[in-house]
Every structure is written in C-alpha cells, then in structure tokens.
C-alpha positions as CSV (number, residue, x, y, z in Angstrom):
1,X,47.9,49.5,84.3
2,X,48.0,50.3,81.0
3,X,46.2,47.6,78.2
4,X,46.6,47.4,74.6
5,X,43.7,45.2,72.7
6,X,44.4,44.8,69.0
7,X,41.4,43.1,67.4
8,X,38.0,44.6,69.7
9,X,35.8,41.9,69.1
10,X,33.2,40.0,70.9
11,X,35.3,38.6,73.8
12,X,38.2,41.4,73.9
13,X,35.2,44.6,73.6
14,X,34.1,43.0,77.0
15,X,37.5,42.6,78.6
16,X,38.5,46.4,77.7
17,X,35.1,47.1,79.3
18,X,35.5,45.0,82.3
19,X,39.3,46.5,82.6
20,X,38.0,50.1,82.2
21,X,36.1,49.6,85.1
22,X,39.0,48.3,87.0
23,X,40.4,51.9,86.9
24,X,42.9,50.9,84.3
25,X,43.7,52.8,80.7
26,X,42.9,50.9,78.2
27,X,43.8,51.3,74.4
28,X,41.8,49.4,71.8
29,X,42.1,49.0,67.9
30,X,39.3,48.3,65.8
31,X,37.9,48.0,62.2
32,X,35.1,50.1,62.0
33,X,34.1,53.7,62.8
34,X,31.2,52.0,64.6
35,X,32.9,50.3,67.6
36,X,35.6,53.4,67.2
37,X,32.8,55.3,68.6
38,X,31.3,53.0,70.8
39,X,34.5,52.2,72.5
40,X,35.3,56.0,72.7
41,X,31.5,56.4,74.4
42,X,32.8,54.1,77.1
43,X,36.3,55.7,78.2
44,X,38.1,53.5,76.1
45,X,41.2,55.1,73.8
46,X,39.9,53.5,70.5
47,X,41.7,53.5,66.7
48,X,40.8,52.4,63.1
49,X,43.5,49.7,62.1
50,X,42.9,46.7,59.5
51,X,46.1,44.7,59.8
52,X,45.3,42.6,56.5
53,X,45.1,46.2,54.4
54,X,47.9,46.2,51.8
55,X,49.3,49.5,52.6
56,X,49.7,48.9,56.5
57,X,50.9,52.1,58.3
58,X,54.6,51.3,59.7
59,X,53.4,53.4,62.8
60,X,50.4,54.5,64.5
61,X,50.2,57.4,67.2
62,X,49.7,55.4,70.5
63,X,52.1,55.4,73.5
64,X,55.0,53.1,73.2
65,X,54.9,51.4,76.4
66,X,51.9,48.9,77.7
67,X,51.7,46.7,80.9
68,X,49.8,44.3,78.9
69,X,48.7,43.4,75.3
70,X,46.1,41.4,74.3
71,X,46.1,40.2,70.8
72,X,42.5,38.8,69.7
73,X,43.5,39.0,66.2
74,X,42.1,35.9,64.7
75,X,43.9,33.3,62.6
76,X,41.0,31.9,60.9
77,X,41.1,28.5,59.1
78,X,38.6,30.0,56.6
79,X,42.0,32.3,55.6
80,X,44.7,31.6,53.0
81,X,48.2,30.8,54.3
82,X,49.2,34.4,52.6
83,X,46.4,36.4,53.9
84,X,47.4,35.2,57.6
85,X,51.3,35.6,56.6
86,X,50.6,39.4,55.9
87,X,48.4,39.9,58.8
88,X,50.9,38.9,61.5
89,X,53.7,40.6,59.4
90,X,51.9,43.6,59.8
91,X,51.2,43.1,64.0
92,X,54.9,42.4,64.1
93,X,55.6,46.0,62.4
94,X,52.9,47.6,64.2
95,X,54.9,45.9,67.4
96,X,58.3,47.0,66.6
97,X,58.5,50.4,68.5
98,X,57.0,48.9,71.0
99,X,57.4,47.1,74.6
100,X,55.3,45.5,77.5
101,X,55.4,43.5,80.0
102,X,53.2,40.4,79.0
103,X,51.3,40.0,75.7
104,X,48.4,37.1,75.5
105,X,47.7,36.0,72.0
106,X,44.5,34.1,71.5
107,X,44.5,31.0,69.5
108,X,41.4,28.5,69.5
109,X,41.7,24.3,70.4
110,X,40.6,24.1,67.1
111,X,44.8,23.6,66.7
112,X,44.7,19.5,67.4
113,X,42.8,17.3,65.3
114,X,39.8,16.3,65.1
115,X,39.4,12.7,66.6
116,X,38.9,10.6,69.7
117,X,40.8,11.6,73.0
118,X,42.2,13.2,75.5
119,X,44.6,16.3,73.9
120,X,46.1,18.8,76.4
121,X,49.2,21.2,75.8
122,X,51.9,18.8,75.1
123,X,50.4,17.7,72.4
124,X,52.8,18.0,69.3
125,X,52.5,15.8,66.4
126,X,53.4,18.9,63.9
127,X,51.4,16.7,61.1
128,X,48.1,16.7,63.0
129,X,48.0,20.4,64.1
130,X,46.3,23.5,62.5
131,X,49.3,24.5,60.3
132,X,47.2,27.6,60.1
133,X,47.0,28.1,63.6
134,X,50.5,26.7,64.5
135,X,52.0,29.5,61.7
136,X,49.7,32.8,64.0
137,X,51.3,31.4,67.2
138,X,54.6,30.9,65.9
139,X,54.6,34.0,64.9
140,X,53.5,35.8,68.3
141,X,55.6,33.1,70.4
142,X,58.8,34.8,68.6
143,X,57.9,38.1,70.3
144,X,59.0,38.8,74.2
145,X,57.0,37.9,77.4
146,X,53.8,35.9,75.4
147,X,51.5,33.5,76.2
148,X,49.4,31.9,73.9
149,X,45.6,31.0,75.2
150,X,44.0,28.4,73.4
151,X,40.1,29.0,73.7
152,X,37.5,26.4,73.9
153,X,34.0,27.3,72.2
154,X,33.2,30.9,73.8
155,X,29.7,31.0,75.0
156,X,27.9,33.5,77.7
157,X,25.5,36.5,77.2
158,X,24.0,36.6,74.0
159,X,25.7,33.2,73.0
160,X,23.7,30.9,73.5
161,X,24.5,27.2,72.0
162,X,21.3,26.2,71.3
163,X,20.3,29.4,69.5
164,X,22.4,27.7,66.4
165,X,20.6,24.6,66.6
166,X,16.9,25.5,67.0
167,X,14.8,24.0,64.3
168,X,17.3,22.4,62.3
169,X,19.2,18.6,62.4
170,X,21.9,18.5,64.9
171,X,24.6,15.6,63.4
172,X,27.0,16.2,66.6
173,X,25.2,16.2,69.8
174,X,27.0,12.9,71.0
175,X,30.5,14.7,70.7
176,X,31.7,16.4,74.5
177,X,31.8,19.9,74.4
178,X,34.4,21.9,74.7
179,X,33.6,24.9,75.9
180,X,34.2,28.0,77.9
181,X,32.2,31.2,79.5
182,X,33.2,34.4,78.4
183,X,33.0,35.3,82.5
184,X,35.7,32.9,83.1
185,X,37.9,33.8,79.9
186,X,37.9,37.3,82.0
187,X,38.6,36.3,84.8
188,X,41.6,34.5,83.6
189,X,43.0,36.8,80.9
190,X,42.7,39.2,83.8
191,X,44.9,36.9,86.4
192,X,47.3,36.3,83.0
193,X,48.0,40.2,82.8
194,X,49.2,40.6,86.6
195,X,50.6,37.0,87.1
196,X,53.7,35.5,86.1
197,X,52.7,32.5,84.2
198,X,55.2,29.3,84.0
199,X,54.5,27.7,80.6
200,X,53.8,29.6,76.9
201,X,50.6,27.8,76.2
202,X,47.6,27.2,78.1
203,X,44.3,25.5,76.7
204,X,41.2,27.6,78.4
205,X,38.1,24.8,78.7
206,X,35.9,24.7,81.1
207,X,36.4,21.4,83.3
208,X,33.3,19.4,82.6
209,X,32.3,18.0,79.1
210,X,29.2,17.3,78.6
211,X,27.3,15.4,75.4
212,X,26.7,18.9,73.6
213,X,23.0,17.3,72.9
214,X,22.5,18.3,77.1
215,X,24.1,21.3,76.5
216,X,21.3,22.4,73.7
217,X,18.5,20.9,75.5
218,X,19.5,23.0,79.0
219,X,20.1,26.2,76.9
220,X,17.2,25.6,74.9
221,X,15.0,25.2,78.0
222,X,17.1,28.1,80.2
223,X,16.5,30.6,77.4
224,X,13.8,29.6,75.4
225,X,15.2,28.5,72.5
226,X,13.3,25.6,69.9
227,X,14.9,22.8,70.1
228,X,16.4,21.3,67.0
229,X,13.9,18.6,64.2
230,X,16.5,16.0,65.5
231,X,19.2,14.5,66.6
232,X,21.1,12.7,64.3
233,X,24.3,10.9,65.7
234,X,26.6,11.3,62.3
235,X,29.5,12.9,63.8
236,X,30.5,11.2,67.4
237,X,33.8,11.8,67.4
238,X,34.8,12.0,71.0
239,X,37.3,14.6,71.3
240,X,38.4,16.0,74.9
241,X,40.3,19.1,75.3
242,X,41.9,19.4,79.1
243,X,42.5,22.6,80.9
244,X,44.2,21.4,83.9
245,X,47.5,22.8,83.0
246,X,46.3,26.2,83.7
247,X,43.8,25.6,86.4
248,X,46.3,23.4,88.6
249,X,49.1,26.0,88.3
250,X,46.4,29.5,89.5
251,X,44.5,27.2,91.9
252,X,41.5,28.8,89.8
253,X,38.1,27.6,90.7
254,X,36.1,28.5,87.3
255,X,32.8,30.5,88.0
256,X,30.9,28.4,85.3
257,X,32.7,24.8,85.2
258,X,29.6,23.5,83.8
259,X,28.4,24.5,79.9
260,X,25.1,23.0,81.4
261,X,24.7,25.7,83.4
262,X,25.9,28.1,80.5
C-alpha cells in the first residue's frame, strides 16, 4: 500500500512508523528539516511543506496516486478563521492532481460544546459546534472517499496526564475524561485505511470515562509523577463523548478501554 501523511506530528510520525514496518511505502510531509531527516533515517519518503505559507507551491514532486491519505493537519481553535481558510485552501491545491482511495482527516471532540451530556456523531446543533472545526471538516468532507475521525484527548508513551498536573491546582478533576491511547488511534486508523467504512464521521474515545481526578492519581502513581497542591472542583461539567458508532460497526475490542490503565 502506498500512504500519504500530510502534517507528521506526534500521532501521525508514529503511524508512518508503525505502517513502514508493515512493509508499506509511506510518504510524509513535514515542517522542519529536523523530522525531514528523521523520517528519512527511518525509510520514510519525507518533504518540507508549510500549508499556511503565503506563497504555497501549486505542486510538489510526489507520485500522484495513494491507497490512503492521512491528513493530521490541525484546525486549531487557537487560529483565526483566515489563517485556517488558507491552510485548507492550500491542502485542496496541493490535492488537486491527485487521487486515493480513502483519505482520514483528523478533527478533535473538541467540535461539541462544552456542557453536561451524552454527545455522539449525530449531534448537530450548527450553533453549538466548533465553527472552527466544523469550517476544516467541511472542507475535507467536500473531497472524495473521506472520513473524518474525531479524536478524544491523545495520551500513551510520553503522554502522560498527570505530567501536566503535578504540583499545581487541578479545577477539573470531577469532569469524565475523554480520552484515547495513541495504540488504539493505530490500530484503528490502520483498520480505516483497508476497510470500507459506512458513515463520514466517527468520534474515537476510549469506552470508559473516568473522573479525570483517578486518571491523574493512577498516572501519577504508574509513572511517578507529583501529584497536583489540590483538587479544586471549579469546573464539573460532565461532558461524555461516545464512541460506539465506530466500535459497534468494526466489532473492535480497544487494547486500552481504560485511561486508568493509560
């Protein structure tokens, strides 16, 4: 098979990685001559491209055909509405002399709102959404064969939860968490590129939601990690995420179901 990552970060460095192993070519862009040369050092066909640069190249030497794209370019709410309207202008002109057979686009759950309940994927109140968010997977959704996964908190190897808490007040340890292991994200974007899938969106959450207090006291302890100067119980807002959709459809059993085991 032949894979195409734009956006090498964190997660998607793994996956190219994981899928290099797998015997499978994989083609990767990235920022910075750094990770250029990393991702080279590992097998991995690697390039310099910064979709948000103002002179974006209309076409970069790559082959023109891919079994399957994965797009980790982020749409981050930290961004203006104009810097994320050029930066997926420019993936849909890097994308237009080119074709595969299944794209993955990852968004975050951070798209619904933030208050009580239960929110899976038909979730649509247009006014509640991340019109942020909503504009990036617009935007990929209008492109052939693509899935959009919607990614719960990303923990697993050096992510740690409670790494970001230790020694300092924790004001949301009575919300549930939300989260997912990088293992499992894997896994599944790995069953996503050799799969048909049935719907276009798909939230990726773990199946158990803990209090994300137990989830910094059993990482703290696991990894040895200080544990925060307190708890303080100013933000409860109790905010579930599901995952079924895509779990029920695969039959997938997740390797980590539990972020207390994380």
């Amino acid at each position: 098979m032949r894979i195409l990552i734009l956006g090498c970060g964190w997660l998607a460095e793994s996956f190219a990685i994981h899928m290099k192993h797998q015997g499978h070519e994989v083609w990767a862009s990235t920022t910075t001559s750094e990770k250029y040369h990393r991702l080279k050092a590992d097998g991995i066909f690697s390039f310099i491209l910064d979709f948000d640069c103002e002179n974006f190249p209309a076409q970069v030497v790559l082959p023109t055909q891919f079994d399957f794209v994965l797009n980790s370019i982020p749409a981050s709410q930290k961004n203006s509405v104009a810097i994320l309207e050029n930066r997926f202008s420019n993936i849909k002109s890097f994308y237009a002399h080119m074709t595969w057979k299944k794209q993955v686009f990852l968004s975050s759950i951070g798209i619904y709102p933030e208050k009580d309940g239960v929110f899976d994927e038909s979730y649509a109140d247009i006014t509640e959404l991340s019109s942020k968010l909503l504009l990036a997977e617009a935007s990929m959704l209008g492109l052939a064969d693509t899935i959009i996964y919607r990614l719960g908190g990303l923990f697993g190897k050096n992510r740690v939860f409670a790494k970001y808490f230790a020694e300092r007040i924790c004001t949301t340890g009575e919300q549930p968490a939300n989260f997912v292991h990088i293992d499992d994200v894997i896994r599944l974007l790995e069953v996503a590129s050799c799969n048909a899938l049935k719907y276009t969106v798909y939230n990726v959450v773990a199946p158990l939601h803990p209090k994300k207090k137990d989830v910094i006291l059993a990482s703290a302890k696991k990894y040895g990690y200080a544990l925060p100067l307190a708890f303080e119980a100013a933000d409860a807002t109790q905010k579930i995420v599901s995952g079924r959709l895509l779990l029920e459809e695969l039959d997938y059993q997740f390797v980590l179901p539990d972020p207390l085991q994380f």
